[in-house]
C-alpha positions in Angstrom: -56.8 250.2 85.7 -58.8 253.0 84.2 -62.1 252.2 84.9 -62.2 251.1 88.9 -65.0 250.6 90.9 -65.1 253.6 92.2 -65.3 255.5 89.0 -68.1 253.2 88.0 -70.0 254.2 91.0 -69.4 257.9 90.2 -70.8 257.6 86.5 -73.7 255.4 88.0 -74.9 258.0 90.7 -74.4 261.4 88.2 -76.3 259.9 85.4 -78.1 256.9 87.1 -79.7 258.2 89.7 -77.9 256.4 92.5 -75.2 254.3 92.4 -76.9 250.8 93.1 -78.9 251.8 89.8 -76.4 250.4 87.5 -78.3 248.5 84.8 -80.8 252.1 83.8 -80.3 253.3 80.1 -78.8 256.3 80.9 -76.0 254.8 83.5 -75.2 252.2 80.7 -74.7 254.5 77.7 -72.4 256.9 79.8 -70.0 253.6 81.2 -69.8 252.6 77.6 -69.2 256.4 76.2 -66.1 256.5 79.0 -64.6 253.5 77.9 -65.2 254.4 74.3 -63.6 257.6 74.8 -60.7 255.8 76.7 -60.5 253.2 73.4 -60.4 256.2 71.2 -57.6 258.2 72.8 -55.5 254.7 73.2 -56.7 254.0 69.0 -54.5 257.4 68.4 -51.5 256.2 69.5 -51.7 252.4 68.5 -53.3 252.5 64.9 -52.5 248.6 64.7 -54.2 247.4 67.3 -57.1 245.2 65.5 -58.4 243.8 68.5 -59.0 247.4 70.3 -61.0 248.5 67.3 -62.9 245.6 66.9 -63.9 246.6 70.4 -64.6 249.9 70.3 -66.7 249.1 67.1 -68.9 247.0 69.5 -69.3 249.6 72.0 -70.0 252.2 69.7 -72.9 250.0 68.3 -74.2 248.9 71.7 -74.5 253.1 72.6 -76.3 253.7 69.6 -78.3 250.6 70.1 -79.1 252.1 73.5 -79.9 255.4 72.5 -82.3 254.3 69.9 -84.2 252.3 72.9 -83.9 255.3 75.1 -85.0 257.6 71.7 -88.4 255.1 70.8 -89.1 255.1 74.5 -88.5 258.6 76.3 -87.4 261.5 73.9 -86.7 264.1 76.6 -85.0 261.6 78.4 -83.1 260.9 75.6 -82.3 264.5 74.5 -80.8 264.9 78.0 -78.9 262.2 78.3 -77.2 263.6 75.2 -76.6 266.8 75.7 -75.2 265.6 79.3 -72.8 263.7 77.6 -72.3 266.2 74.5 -72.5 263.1 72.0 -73.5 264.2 68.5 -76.9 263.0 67.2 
């Protein structure tokens, strides 16, 4: 699988703060920008696959939905969670 536990933990304790914080804005919108960018290299190769993009459509709008919270809330946390993750925006 692509996304084990113990990458999880990794993503949780670089942008999370520790790895038991796994539910903080920044820990959440770098888990969904891994899978979204393991979605988007598997959407090259499979343009059919409805289901996948359908998918990766809802990811992509629960980031952004994220990052607007994180945005109204904390700018400068918000500025660095982007350029941590080099998203555009």
């Amino acid at each position: 699988m692509y996304l084990d536990s113990a990458k999880k933990a990794e993503l949780f304790e670089q942008f999370g703060g520790g790895a038991a914080n796994t539910g903080s804005a920044e820990s959440q919108i770098a888990l969904f920008s891994f899978r979204i960018a393991h979605l988007t290299e598997h959407m090259k190769q499979n343009r059919k696959d409805h289901s996948t993009e359908r998918a990766l459509t809802g990811l992509v709008g629960k980031r952004r939905a994220l990052l607007n919270y994180l945005k109204k809330r904390d700018i400068n946390r918000y500025r660095a969670i982007v350029k941590a993750l080099g998203l555009r925006k």
